[in-house]
N, C-alpha and C positions, 0 to 999 in steps of 0.2 A: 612424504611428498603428497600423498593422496590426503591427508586429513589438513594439509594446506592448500589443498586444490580447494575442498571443499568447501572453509571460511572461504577463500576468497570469490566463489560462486554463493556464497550468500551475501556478500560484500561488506566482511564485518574489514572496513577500513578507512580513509579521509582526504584533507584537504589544507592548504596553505590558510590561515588567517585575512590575507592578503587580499582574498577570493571574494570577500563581502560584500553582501547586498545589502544595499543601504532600504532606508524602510518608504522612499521614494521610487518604486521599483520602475526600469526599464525594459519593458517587453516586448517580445517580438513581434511584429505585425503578421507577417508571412507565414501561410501554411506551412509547418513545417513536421509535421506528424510521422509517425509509419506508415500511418495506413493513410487510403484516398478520403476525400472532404465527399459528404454526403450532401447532393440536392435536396434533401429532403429535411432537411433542418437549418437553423440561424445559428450562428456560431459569433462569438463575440470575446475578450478577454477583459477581466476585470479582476479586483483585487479586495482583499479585505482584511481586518485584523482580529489576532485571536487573542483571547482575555490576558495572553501577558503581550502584549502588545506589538509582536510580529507579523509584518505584513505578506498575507500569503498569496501566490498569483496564482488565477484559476482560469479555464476554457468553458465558459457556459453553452449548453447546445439543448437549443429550444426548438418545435417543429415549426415547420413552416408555415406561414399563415395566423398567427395568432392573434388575438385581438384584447390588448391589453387595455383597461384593468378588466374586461369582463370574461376572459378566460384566467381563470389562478388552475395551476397545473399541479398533481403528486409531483414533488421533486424529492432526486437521487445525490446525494455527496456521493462523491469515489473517490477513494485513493489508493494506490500502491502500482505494480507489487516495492517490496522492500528493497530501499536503492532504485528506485525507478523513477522518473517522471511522466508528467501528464501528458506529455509526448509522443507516450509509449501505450501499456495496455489497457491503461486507467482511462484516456480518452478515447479509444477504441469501446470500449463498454459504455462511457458517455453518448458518444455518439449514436449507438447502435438503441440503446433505448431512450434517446431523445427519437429518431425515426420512429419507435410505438406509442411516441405518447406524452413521455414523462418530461421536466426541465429538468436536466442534471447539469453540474459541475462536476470537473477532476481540477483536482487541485494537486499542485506541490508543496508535498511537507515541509513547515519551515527547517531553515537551514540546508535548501537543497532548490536545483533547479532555478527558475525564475523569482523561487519565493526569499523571505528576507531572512535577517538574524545571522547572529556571528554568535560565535565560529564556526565555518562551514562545514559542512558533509557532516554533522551530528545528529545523533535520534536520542529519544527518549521517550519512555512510557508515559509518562505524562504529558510533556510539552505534544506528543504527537495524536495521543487519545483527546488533547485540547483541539486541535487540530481540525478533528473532525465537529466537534463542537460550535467552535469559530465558523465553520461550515454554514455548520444547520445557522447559528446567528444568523449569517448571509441571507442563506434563501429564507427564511420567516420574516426577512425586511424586504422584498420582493413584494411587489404589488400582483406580479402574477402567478403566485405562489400561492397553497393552499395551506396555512399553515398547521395544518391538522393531519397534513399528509406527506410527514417528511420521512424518507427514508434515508439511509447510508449503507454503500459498499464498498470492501475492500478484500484488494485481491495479495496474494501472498501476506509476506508479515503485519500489510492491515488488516487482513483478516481477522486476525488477535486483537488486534489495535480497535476494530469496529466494533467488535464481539464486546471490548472495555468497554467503548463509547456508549454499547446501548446500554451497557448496564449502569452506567452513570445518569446519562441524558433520557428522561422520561418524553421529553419530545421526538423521541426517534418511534417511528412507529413498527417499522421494518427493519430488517439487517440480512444483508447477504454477508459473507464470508467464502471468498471462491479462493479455490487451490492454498487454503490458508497453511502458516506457519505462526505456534504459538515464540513469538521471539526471546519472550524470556525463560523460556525450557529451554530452546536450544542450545542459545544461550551459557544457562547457569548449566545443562547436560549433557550438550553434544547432540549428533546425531542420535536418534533412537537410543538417549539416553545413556551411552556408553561412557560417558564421563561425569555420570551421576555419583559423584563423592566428594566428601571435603575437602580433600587432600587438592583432587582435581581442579575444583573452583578457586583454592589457595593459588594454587600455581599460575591460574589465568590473571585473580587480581592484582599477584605480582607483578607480572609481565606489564600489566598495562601500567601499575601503578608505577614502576619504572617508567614506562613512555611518559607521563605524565612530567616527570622530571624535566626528561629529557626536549618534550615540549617548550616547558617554560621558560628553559633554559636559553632554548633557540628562535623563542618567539613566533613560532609556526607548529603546525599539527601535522604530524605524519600523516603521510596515505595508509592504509593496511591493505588495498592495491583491489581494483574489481575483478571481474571476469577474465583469468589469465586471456592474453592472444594467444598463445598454442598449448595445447596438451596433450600427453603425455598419451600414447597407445590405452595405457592401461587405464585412464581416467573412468570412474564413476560415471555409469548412464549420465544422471540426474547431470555432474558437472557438464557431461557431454549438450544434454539437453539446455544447460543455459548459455554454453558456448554459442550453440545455434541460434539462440533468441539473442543477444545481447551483443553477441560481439558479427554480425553480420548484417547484410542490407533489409531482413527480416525485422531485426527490433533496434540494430543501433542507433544511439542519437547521442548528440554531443556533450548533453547538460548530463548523461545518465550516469551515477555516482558505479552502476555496475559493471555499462559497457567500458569506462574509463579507469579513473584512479581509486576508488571505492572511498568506502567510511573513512572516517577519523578513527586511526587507532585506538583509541581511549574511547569509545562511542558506548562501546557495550558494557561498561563499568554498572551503568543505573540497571541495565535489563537482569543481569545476574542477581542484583537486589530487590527483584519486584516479584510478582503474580500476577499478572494480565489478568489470566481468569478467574480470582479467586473469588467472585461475585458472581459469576455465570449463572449460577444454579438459580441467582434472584431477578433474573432477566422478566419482564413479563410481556414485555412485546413480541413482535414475532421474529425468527431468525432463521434462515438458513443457511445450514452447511453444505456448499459443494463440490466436489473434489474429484480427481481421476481415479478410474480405478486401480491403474498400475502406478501413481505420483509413488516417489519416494516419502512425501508427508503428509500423506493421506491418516498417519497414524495422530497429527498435531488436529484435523479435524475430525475424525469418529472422538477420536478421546474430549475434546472440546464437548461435542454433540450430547456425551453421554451425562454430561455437566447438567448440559438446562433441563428445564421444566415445561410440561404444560404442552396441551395439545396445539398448538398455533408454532412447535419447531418440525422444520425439515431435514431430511439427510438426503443428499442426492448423490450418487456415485454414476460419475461417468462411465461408460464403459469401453475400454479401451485406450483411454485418454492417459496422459502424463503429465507433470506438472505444468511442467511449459506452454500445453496443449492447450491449456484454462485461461495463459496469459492473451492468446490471439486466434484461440481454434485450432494449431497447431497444422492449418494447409488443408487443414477435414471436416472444417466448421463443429471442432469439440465444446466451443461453447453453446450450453443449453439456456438459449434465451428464452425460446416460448418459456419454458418453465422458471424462469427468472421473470420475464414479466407476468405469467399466470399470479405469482406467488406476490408481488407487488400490486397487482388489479385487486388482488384478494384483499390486502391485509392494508392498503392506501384508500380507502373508501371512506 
C-alpha cells in the first residue's frame, strides 16, 4: 500500500483522450494562481510552439515600469514540479523573481494543463527537455530580452529535465534545479534505488505494456490516479508532505495532473529507457543544485551535483527544509531567493 501511495505522490498516472487541447489554445483570463498577484510586476499570458510543433501556454511576469525595446531584461524559463502546473509553484518562483528584476515565464509542459498535444497527461524525456527549449526560442524572440542572458529553472522532476536542457542548449546561460527529482532513476529504480534490478524493471514494463493494450483497446488512457484524498496513518512523511501541498487550499488547482487524476499510466515507459543526466559532467554553463536538507530526494540532487564540472556549479542545502518546503517556502519562507537571484546576477551578465 505504502509503495502505491508513493507512485501515486509522484503522480506517475493520466488521462481520457477526449481531454485534448487543440493547438488553438483557450486560456484563462482570470487570476487564478495560489498564491496573491504581485503589484509589482505585469503579468500577461501568451503561447508558443516547441520544435515538434505543440503549443504550449505560459504566464509572462515582467516588472513594472519597463520601457520597451530599450530595456531587454535576463530572462528565466520555469517549469515544474512534476505533474504541476503554472498555476502552482512554477509561477510562484516567476513571479517572485520577476519583482527582482528578471522577465520570466512558467510554462506548462505540453500535454498538460493549458498547454496542447494529445494524448493528455503524458511526459517524456525528450518532448519535455524540448520543452524548455521551445521556451528559450520564446524569450530570444522578445524584443525585451537580452538574448545573451537567458536562464532556466526547474523545480522537482524539472529539475532533471533543466539539468538535460542545459546540457543540450548552449543558449542557456544558467540553470537552477530546486528540490529536484532525477525522473528517469526513479523511475527505471524506485525510491532510493530499491528497485534497482532487471527483474524489477521487467515487471514495470509489463505492467504498462499490458495497460498499453488495454488502452488501445478502449480508446482512452487510463489515470494512474494523483495525490491520494486520504492517507493512511502510516503514510511516508514525504507522501504526507504532498498531501499538504497538492490536495489542499495551499497548492490545489484544477488543471494539476497531481492534485487530481494523475499521469497516464503508460507515461513512464520512455523514462525507464533514458538518462536525463548522462551529459551532465559536459554541462559548461552555470548550474545550481538546491534542495532541503531533510527532502526525501535530496539524494537525486547531491548525486546529480557530483556529476558537473567546473567552478561556476552550486550546491545549496536548505536547512531544515523538506521537499514540499522548496515548492512554496513551506509557511517559513524556505525558498532562498536572495541566493537564487545572487547566482543569476552573477552568471546573466
Amino acid at each position: 500500500m505504502l509503495k502505491e501511495l508513493a507512485i501515486a505522490a509522484l503522480a506517475a498516472g493520466g488521462v481520457c483522450a477526449a481531454d485534448a487541447a487543440s493547438a488553438s489554445l483557450s486560456l484563462t483570463q482570470e487570476w487564478d494562481k495560489t498564491f496573491p498577484k504581485s503589484d509589482k510586476v505585469e503579468h500577461a499570458k501568451v503561447t508558443f510552439k516547441n520544435r515538434f510543433g505543440i503549443t504550449l501556454a505560459a504566464d509572462v511576469y515582467k516588472p513594472v515600469g519597463s520601457r520597451v525595446p530599450r530595456d531587454r531584461y535576463p530572462a528565466i524559463a520555469i517549469s515544474g514540479p512534476f505533474g504541476a502546473v503554472k498555476e502552482q509553484s512554477s509561477g510562484l518562483y516567476a513571479q517572485t523573481l520577476a519583482e527582482r528584476g528578471f522577465l520570466t515565464i512558467a510554462f506548462d509542459p505540453s500535454f498538460t494543463g493549458e498547454s496542447g498535444g494529445t494524448p493528455r497527461y503524458v511526459a517524456s524525456p525528450d518532448i519535455n527537455t524540448e520543452d524548455f527549449q521551445g521556451a528559450v526560442d520564446y524569450l530570444i524572440s522578445r524584443d525585451d530580452v537580452d538574448a545573451e542572458r537567458i536562464g532556466i529553472l526547474g523545480i522537482c522532476g524539472w529539475g532533471g529535465l533543466a539539468i538535460n536542457a542545459a546540457a543540450v542548449d548552449t543558449r542557456v546561460k544558467a540553470t537552477v534545479a530546486s528540490t529536484m527529482y532525477d525522473m528517469t532513476r526513479v523511475t527505471a529504480n524506485g525510491y532510493f534505488d530499491k528497485e534497482d534490478s532487471a527483474a524489477a524493471r521487467q515487471a514495470k514494463k509489463e505492467a504498462m505494456n499490458a495497460q498499453r493494450i488495454k488502452d488501445f483497446k478502449s480508446g482512452t488512457y487510463e489515470l494512474g490516479g494523483g495525490v491520494p484524498d486520504k492517507l493512511p496513518d502510516d503514510a511516508p512523511q514525504f507522501v504526507k508532505d504532498y498531501h499538504a501541498y497538492y490536495k489542499t487550499p495551499r497548492g490545489y488547482h484544477a488543471r494539476s495532473l497531481n492534485s487530481n487524476g494523475g499521469w497516464n499510466k503508460t507515461s513512464a515507459l520512455s523514462f525507464i529507457n533514458a538518462k536525463l543526466l548522462a551529459y551532465a559532467d559536459e554541462i559548461e554553463s552555470a548550474v545550481m543544485v538546491l534542495h532541503g536538507e531533510k527532502a526525501h530526494s535530496r539524494y537525486f540532487g547531491e548525486d546529480a551535483f557530483k556529476m558537473l564540472r567546473g567552478d561556476n556549479k552550486e550546491l545549496v542545502i536548505v536547512p531544515g527544509a523538506s521537499h514540499c518546503d522548496l515548492y512554496d517556502g513551506g509557511g517559513k519562507g524556505a525558498i532562498p531567493f536572495d541566493r537564487i537571484e545572487a547566482f543569476y546576477r552573477k552568471y546573466l551578465k
